[in-house]
PDB file of N, CA, C and O in Angstrom:
ATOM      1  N   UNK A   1      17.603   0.379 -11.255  1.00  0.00           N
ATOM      2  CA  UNK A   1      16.579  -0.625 -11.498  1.00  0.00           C
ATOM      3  C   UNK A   1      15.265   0.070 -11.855  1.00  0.00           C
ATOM      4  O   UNK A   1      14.900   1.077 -11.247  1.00  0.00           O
ATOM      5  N   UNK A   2      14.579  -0.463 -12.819  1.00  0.00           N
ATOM      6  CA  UNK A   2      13.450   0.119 -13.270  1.00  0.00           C
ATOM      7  C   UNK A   2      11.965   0.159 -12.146  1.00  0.00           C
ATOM      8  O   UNK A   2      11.662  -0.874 -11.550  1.00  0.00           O
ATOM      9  N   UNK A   3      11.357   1.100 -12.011  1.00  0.00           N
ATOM     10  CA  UNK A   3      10.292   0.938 -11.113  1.00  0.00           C
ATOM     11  C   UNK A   3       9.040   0.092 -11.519  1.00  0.00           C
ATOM     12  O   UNK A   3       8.748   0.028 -12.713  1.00  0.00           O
ATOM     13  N   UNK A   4       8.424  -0.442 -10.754  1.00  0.00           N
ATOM     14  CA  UNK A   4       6.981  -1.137 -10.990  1.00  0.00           C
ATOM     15  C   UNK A   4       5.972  -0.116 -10.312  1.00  0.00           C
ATOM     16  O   UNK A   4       6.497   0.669  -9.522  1.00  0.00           O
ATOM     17  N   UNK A   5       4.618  -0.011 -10.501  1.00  0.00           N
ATOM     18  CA  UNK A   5       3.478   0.412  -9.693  1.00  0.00           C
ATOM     19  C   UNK A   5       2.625  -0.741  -9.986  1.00  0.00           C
ATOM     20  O   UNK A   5       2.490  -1.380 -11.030  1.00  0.00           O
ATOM     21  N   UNK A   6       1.908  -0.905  -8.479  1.00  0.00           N
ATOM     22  CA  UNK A   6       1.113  -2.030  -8.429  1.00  0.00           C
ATOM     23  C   UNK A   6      -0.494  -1.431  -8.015  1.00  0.00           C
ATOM     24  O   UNK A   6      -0.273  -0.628  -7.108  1.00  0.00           O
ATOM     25  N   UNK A   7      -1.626  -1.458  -8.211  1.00  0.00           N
ATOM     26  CA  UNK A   7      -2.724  -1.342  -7.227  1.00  0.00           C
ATOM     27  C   UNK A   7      -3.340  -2.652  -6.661  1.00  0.00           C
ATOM     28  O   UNK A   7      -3.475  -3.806  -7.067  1.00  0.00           O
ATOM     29  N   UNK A   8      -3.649  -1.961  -5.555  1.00  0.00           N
ATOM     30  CA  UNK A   8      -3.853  -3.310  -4.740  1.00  0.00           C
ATOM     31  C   UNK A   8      -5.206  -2.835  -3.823  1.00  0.00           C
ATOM     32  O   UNK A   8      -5.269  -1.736  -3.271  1.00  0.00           O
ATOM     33  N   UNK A   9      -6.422  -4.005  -3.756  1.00  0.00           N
ATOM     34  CA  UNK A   9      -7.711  -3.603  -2.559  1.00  0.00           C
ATOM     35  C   UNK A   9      -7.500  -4.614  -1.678  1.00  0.00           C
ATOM     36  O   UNK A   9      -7.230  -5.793  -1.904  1.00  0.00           O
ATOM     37  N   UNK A  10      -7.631  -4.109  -0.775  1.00  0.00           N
ATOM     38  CA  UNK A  10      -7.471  -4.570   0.423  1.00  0.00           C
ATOM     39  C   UNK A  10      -8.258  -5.015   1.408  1.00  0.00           C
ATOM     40  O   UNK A  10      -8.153  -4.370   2.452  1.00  0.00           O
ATOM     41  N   UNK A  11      -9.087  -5.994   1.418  1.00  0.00           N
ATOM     42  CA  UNK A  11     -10.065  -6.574   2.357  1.00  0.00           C
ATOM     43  C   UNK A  11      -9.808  -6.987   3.776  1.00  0.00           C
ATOM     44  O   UNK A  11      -8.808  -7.537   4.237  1.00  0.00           O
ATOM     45  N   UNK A  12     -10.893  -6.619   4.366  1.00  0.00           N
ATOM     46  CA  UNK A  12     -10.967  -6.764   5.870  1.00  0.00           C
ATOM     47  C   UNK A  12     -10.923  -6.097   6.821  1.00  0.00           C
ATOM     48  O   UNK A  12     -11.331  -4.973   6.526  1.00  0.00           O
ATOM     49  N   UNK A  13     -10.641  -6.168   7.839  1.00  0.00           N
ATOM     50  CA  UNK A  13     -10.656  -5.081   8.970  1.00  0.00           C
ATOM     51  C   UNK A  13      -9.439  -4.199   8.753  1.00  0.00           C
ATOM     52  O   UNK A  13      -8.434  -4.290   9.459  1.00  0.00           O
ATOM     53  N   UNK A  14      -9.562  -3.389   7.802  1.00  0.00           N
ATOM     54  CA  UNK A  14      -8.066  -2.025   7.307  1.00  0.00           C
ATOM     55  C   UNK A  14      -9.045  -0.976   7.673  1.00  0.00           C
ATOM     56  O   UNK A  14      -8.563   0.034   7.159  1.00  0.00           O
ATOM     57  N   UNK A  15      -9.854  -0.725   8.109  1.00  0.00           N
ATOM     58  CA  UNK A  15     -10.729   0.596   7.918  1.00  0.00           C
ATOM     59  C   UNK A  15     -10.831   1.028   9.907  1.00  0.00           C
ATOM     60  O   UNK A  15     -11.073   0.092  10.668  1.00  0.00           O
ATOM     61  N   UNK A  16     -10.703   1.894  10.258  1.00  0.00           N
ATOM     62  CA  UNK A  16     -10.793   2.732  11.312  1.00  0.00           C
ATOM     63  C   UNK A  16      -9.941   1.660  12.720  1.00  0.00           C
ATOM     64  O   UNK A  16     -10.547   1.273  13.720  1.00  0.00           O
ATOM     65  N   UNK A  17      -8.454   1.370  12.422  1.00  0.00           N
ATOM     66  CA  UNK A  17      -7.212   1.057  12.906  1.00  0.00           C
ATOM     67  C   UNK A  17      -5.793   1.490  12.728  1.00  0.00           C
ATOM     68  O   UNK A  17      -4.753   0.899  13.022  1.00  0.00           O
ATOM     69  N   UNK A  18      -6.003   2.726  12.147  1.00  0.00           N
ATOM     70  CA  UNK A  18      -4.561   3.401  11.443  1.00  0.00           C
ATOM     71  C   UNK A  18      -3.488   2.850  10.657  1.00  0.00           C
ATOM     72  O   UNK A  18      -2.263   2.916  10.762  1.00  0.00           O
ATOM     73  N   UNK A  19      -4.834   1.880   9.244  1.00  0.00           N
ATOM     74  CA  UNK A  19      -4.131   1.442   8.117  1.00  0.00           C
ATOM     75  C   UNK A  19      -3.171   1.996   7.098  1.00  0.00           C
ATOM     76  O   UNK A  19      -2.261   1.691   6.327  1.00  0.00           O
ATOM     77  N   UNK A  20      -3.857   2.922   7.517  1.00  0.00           N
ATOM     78  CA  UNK A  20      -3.290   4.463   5.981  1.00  0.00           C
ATOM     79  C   UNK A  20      -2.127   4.974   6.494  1.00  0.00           C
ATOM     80  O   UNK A  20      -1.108   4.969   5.804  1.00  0.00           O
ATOM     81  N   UNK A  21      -2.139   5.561   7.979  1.00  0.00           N
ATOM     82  CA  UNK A  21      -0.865   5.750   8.608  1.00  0.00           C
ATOM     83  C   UNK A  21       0.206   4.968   8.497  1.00  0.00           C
ATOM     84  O   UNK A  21       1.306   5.255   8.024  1.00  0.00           O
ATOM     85  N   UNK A  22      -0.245   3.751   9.054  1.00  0.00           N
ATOM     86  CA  UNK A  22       0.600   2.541   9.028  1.00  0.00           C
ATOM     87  C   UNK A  22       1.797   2.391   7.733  1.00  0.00           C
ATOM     88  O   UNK A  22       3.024   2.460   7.803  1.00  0.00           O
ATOM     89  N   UNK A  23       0.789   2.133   6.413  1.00  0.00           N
ATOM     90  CA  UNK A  23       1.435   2.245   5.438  1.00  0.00           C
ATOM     91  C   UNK A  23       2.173   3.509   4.870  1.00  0.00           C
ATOM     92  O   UNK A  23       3.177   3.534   4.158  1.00  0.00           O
ATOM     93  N   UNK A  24       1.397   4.595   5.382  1.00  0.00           N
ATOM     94  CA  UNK A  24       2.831   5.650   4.859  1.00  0.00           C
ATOM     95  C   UNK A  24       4.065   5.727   5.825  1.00  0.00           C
ATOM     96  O   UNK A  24       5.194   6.159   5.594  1.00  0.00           O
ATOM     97  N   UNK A  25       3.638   5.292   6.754  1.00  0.00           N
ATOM     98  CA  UNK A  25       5.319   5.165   8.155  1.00  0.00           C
ATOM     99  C   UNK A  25       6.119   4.217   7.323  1.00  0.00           C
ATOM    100  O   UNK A  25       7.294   4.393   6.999  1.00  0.00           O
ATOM    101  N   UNK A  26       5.337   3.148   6.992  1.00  0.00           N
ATOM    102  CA  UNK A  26       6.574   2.218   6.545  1.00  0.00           C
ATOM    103  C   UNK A  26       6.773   2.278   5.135  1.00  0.00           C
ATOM    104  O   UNK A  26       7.611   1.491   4.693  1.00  0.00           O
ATOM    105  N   UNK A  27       6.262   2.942   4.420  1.00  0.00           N
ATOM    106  CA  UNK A  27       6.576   3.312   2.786  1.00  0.00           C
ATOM    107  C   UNK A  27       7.823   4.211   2.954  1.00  0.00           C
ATOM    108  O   UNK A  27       8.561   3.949   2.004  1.00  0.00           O
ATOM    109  N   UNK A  28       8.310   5.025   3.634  1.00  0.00           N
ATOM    110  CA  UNK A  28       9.248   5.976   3.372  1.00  0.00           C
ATOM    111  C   UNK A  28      10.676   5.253   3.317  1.00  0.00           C
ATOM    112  O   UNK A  28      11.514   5.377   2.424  1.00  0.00           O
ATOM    113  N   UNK A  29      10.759   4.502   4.426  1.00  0.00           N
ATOM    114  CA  UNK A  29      12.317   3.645   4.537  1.00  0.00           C
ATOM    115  C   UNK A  29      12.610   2.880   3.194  1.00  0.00           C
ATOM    116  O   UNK A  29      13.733   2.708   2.720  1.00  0.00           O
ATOM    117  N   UNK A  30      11.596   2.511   2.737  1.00  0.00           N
ATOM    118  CA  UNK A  30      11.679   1.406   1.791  1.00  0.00           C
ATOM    119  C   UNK A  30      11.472   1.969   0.448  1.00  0.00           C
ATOM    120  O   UNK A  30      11.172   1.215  -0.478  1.00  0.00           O
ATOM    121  N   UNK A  31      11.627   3.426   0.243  1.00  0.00           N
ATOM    122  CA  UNK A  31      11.662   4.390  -0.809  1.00  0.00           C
ATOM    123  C   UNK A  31      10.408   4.063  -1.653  1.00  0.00           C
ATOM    124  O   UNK A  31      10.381   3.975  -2.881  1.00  0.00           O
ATOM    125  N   UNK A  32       9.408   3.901  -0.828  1.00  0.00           N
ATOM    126  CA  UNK A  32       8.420   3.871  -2.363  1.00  0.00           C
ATOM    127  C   UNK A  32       7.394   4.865  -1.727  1.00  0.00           C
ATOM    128  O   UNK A  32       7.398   5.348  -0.595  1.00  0.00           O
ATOM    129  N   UNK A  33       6.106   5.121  -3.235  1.00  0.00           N
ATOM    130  CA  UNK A  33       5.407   6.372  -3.392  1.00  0.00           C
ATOM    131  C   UNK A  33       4.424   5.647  -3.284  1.00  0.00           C
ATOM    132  O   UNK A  33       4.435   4.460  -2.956  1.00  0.00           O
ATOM    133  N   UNK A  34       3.032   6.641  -3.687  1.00  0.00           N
ATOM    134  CA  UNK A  34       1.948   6.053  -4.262  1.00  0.00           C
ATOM    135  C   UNK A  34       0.868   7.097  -3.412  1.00  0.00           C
ATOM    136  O   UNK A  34       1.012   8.294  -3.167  1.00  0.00           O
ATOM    137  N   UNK A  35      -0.436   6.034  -3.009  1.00  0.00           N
ATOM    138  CA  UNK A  35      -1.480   6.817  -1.979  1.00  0.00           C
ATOM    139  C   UNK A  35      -2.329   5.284  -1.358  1.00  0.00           C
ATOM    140  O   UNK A  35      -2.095   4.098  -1.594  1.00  0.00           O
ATOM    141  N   UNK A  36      -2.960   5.684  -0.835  1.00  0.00           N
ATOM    142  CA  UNK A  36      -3.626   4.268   0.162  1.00  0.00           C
ATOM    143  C   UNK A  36      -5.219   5.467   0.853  1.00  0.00           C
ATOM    144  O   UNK A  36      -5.400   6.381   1.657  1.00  0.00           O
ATOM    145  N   UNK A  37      -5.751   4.896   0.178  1.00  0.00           N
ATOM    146  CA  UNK A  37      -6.943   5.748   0.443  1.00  0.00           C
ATOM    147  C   UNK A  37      -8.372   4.441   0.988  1.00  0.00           C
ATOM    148  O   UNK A  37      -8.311   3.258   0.654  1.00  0.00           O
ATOM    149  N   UNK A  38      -9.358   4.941   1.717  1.00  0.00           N
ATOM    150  CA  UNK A  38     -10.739   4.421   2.216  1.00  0.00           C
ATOM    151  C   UNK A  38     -11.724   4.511   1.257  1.00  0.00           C
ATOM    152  O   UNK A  38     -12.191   5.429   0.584  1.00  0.00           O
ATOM    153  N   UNK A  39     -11.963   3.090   1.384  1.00  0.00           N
ATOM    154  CA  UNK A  39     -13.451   2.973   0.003  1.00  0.00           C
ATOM    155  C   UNK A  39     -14.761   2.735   0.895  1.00  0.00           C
ATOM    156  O   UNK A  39     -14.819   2.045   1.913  1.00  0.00           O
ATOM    157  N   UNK A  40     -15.789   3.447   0.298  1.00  0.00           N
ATOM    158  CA  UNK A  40     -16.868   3.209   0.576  1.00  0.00           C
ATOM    159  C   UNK A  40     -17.045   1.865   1.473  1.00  0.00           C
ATOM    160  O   UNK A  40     -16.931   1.766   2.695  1.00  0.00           O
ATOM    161  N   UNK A  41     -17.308   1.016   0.671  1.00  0.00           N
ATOM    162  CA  UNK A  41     -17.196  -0.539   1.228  1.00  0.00           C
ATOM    163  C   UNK A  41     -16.669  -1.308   1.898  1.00  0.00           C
ATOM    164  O   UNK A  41     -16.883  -2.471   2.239  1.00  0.00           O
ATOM    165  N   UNK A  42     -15.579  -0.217   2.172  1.00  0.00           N
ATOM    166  CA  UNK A  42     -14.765  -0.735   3.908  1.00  0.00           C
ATOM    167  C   UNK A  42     -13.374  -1.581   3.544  1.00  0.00           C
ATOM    168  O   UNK A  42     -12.723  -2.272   4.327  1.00  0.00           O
ATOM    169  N   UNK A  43     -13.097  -1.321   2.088  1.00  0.00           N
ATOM    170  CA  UNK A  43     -12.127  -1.822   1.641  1.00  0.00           C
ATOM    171  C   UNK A  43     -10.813  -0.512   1.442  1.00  0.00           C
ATOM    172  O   UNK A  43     -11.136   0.586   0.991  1.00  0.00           O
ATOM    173  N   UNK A  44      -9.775  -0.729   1.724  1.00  0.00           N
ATOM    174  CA  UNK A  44      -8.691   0.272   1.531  1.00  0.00           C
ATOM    175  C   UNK A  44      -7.805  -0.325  -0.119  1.00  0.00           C
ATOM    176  O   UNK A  44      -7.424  -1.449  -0.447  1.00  0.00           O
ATOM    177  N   UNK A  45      -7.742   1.050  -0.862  1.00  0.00           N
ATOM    178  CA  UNK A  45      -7.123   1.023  -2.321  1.00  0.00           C
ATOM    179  C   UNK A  45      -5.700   1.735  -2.081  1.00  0.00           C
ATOM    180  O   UNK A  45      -5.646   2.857  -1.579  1.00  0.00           O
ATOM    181  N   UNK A  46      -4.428   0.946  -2.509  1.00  0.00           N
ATOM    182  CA  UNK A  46      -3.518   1.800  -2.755  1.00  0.00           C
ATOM    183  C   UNK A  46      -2.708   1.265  -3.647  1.00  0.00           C
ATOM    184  O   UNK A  46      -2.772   0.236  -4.320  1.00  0.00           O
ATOM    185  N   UNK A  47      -2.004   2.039  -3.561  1.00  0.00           N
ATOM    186  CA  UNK A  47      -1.071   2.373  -5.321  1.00  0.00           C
ATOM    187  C   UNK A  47       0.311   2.435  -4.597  1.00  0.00           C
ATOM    188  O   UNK A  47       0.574   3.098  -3.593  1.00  0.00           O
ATOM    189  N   UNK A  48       1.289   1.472  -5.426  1.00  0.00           N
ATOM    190  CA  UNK A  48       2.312   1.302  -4.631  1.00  0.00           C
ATOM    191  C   UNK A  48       3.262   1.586  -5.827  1.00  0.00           C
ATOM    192  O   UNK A  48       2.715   1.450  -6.921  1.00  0.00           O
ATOM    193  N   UNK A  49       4.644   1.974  -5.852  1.00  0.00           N
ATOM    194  CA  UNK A  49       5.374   2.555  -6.735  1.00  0.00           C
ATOM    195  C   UNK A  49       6.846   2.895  -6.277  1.00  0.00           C
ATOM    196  O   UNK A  49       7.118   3.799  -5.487  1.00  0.00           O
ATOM    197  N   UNK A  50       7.814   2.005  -6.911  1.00  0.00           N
ATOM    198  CA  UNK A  50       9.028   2.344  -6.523  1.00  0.00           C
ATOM    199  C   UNK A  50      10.351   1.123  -6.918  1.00  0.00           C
ATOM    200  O   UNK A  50      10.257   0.652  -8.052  1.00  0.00           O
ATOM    201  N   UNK A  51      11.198   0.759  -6.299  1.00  0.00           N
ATOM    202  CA  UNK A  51      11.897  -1.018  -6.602  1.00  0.00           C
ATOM    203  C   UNK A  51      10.977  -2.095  -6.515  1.00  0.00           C
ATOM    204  O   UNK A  51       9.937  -2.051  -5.857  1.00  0.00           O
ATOM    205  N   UNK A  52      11.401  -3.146  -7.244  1.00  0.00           N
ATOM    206  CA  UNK A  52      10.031  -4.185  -7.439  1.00  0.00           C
ATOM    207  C   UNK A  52      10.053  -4.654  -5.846  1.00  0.00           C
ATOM    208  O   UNK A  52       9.080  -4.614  -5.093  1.00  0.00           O
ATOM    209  N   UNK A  53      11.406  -5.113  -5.503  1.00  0.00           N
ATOM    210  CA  UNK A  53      11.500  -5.464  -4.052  1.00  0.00           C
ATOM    211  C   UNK A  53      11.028  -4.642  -3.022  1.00  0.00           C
ATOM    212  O   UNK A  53      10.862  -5.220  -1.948  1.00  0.00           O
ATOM    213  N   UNK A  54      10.884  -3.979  -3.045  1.00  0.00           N
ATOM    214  CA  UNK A  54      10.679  -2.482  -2.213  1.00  0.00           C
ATOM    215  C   UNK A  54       9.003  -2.674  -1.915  1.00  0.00           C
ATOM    216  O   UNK A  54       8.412  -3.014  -0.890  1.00  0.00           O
ATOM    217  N   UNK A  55       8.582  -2.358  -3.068  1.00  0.00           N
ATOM    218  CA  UNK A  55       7.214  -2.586  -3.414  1.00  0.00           C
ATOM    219  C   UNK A  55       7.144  -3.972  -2.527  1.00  0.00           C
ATOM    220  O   UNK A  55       6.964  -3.823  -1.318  1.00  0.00           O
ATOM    221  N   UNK A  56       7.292  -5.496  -3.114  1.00  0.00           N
ATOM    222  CA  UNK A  56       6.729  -6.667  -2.714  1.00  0.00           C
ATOM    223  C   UNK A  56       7.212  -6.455  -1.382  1.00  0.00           C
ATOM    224  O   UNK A  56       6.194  -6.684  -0.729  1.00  0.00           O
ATOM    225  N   UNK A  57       8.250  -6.118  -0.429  1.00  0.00           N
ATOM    226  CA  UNK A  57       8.749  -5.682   0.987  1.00  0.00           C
ATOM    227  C   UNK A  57       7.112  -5.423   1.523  1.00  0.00           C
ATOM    228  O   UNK A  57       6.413  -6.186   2.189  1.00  0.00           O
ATOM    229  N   UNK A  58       6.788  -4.084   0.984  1.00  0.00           N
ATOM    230  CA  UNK A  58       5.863  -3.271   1.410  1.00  0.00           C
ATOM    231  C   UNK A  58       4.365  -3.661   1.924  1.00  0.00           C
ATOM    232  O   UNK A  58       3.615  -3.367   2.855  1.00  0.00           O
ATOM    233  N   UNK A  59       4.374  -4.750   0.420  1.00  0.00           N
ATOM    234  CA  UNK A  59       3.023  -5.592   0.291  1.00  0.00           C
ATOM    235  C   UNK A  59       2.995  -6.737   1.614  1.00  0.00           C
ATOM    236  O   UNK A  59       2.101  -7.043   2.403  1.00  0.00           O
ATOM    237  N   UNK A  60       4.191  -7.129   1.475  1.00  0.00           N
ATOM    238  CA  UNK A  60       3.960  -8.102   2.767  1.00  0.00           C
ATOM    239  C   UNK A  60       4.054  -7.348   4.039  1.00  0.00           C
ATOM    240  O   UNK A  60       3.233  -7.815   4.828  1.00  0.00           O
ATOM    241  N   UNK A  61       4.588  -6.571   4.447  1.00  0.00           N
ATOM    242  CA  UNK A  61       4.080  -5.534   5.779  1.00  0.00           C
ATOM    243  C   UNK A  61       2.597  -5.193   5.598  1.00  0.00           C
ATOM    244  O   UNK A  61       1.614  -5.563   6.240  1.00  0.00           O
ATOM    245  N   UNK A  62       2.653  -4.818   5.110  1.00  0.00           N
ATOM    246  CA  UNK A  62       0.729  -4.314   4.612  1.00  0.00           C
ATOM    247  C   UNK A  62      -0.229  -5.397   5.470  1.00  0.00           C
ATOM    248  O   UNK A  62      -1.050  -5.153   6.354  1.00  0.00           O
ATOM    249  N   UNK A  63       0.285  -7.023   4.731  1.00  0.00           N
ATOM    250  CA  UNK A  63      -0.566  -7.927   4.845  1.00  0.00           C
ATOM    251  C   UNK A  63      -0.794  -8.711   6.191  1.00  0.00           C
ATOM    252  O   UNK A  63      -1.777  -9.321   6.611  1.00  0.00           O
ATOM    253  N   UNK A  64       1.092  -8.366   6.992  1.00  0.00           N
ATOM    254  CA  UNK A  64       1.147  -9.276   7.900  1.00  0.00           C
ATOM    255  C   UNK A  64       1.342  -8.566   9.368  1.00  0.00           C
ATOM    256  O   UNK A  64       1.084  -8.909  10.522  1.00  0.00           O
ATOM    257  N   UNK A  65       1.941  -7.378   8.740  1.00  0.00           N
ATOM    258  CA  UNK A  65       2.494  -6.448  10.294  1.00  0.00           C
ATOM    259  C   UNK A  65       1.626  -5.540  11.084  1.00  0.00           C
ATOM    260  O   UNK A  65       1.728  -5.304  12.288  1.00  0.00           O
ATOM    261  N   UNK A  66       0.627  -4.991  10.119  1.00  0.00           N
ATOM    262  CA  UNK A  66      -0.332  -4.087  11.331  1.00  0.00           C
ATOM    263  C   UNK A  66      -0.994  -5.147  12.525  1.00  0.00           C
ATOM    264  O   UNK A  66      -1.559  -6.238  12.446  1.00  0.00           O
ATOM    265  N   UNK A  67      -0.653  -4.319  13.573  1.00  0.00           N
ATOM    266  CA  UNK A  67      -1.328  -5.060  15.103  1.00  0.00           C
ATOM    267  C   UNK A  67      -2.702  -5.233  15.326  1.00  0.00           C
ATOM    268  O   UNK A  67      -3.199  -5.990  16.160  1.00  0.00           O
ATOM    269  N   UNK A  68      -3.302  -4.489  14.532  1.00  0.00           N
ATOM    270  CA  UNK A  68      -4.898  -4.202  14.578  1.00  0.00           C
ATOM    271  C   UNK A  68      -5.763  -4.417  13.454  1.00  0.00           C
ATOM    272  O   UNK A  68      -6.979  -4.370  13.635  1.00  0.00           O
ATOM    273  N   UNK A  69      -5.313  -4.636  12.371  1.00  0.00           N
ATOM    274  CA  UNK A  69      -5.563  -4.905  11.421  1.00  0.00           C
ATOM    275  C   UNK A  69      -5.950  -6.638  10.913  1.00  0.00           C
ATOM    276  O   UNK A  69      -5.364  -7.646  11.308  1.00  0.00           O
ATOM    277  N   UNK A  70      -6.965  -6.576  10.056  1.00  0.00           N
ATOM    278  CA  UNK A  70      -6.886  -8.052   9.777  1.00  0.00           C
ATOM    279  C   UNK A  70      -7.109  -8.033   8.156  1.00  0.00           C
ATOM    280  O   UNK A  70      -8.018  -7.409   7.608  1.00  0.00           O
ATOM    281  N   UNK A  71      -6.405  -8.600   7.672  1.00  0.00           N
ATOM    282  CA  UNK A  71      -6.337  -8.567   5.790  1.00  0.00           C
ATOM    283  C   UNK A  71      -6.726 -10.215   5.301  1.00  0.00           C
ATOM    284  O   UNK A  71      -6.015 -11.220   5.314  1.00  0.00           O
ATOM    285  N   UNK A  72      -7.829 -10.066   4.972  1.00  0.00           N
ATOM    286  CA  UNK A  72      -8.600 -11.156   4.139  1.00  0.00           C
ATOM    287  C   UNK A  72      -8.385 -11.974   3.159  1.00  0.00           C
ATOM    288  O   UNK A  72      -8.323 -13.182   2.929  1.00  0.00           O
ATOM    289  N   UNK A  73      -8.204 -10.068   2.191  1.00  0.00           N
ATOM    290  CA  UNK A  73      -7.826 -10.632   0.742  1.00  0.00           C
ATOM    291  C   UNK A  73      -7.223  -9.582   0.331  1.00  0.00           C
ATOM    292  O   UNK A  73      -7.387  -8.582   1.029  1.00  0.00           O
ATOM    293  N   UNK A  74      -6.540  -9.482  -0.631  1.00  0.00           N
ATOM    294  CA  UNK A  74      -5.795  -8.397  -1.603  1.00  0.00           C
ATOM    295  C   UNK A  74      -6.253  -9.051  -3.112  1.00  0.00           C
ATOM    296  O   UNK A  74      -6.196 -10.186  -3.587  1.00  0.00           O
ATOM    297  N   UNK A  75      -6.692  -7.863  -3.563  1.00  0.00           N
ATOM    298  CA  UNK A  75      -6.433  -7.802  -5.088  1.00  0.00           C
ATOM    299  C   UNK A  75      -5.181  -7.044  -5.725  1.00  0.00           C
ATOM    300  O   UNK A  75      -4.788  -6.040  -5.132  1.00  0.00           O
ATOM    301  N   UNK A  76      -4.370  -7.542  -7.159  1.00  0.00           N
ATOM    302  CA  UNK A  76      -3.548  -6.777  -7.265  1.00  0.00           C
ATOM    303  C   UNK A  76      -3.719  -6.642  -8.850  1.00  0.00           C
ATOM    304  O   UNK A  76      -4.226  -7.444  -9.634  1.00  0.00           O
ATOM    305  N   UNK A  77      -3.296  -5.718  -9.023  1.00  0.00           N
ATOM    306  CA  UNK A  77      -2.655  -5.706 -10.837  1.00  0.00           C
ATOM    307  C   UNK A  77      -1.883  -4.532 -11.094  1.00  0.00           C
ATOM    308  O   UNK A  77      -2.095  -3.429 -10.589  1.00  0.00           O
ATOM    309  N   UNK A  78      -0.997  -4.815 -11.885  1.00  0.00           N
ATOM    310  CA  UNK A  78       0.329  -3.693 -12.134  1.00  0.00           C
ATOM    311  C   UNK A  78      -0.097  -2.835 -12.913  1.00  0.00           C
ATOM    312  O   UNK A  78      -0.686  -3.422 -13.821  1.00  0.00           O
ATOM    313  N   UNK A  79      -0.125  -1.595 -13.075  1.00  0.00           N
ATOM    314  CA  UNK A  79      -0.532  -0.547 -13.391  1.00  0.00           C
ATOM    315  C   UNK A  79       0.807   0.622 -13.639  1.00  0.00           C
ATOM    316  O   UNK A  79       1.757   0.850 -12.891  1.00  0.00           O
ATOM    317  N   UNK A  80       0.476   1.219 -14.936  1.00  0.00           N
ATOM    318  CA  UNK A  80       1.786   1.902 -15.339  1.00  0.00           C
ATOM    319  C   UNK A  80       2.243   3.242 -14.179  1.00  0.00           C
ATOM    320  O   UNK A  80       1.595   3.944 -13.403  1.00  0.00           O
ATOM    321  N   UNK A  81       3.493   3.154 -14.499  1.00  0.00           N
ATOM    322  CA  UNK A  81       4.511   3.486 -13.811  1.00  0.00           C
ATOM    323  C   UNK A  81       4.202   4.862 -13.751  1.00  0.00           C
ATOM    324  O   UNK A  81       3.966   5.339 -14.860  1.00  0.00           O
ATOM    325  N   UNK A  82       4.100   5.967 -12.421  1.00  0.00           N
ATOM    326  CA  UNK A  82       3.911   7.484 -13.059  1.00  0.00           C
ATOM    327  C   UNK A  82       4.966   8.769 -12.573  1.00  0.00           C
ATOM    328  O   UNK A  82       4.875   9.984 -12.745  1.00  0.00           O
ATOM    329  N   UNK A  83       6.280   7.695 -11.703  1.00  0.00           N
ATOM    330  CA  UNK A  83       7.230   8.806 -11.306  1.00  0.00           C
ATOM    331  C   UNK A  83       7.001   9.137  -9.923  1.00  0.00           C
ATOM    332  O   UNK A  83       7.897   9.929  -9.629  1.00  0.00           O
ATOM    333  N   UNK A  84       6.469   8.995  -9.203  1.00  0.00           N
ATOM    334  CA  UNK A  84       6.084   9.772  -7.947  1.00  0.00           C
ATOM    335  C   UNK A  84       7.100   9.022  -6.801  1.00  0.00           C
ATOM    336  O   UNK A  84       7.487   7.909  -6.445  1.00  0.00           O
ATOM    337  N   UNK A  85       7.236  10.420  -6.504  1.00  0.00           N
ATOM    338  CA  UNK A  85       8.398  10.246  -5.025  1.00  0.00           C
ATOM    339  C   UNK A  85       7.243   9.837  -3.988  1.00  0.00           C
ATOM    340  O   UNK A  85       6.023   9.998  -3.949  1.00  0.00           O
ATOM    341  N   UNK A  86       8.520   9.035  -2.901  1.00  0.00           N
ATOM    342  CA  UNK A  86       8.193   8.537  -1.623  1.00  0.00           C
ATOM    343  C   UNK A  86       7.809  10.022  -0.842  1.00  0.00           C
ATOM    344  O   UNK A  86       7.696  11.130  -1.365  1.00  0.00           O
ATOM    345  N   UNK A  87       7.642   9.615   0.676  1.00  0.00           N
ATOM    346  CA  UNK A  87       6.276   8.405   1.027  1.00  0.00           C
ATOM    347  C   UNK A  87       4.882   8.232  -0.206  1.00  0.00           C
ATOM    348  O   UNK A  87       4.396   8.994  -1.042  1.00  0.00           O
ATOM    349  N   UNK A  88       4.719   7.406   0.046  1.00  0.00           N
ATOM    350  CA  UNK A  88       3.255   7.192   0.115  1.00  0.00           C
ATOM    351  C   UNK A  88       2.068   8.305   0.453  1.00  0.00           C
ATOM    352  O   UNK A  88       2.478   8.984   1.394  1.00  0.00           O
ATOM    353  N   UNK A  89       1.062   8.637   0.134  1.00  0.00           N
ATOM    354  CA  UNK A  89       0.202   9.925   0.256  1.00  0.00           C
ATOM    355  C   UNK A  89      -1.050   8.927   0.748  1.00  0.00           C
ATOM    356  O   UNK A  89      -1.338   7.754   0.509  1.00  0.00           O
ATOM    357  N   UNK A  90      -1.758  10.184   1.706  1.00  0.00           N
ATOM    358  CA  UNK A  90      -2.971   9.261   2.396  1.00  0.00           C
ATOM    359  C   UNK A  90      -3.905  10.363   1.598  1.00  0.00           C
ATOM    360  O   UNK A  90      -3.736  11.582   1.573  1.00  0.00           O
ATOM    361  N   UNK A  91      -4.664   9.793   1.124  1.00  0.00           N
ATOM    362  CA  UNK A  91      -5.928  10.413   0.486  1.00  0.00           C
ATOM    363  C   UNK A  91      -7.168  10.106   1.546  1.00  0.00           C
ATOM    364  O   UNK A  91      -8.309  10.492   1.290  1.00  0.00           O
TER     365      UNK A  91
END
């Protein structure tokens, strides 16, 4: 099956609750790549890359499963594809 990459910002309380961790623990099972990095503005950016399902799997853990976390809003848009193996990378 062909891969998708998505980027996605991430609003709300993702910043100093072990968002970035979070998402590379659970990026590996679910074979996808990318990075999930801290923005200035208290918003977390990451780049998701791998099965489309895999990916949308991922997105909804992101949104619904961290314990400490609270997600507002997500922005998304698909962004070309660049090859990169799993996990996920924390920048």
């Amino acid at each position: 099956m062909a891969s998708v990459r998505v980027r996605l910002r991430i609003v709300g309380e993702v910043q100093g609750v072990g968002f970035r961790q979070f998402v590379r623990s659970r990026s590996e099972p679910l074979g996808v790549g990318g990075f999930v990095q801290n923005r200035a503005d208290g918003s977390v950016v990451a780049e998701l890359e791998g099965e489309p399902a895999m990916v949308r799997e991922l997105e909804r853990v992101m949104r619904e499963e961290h314990p400490n976390a609270r997600v507002d809003h997500v922005e998304r848009e698909e962004v070309a594809v660049l090859g990169v193996e799993p996990p996920v990378r924390i920048r």
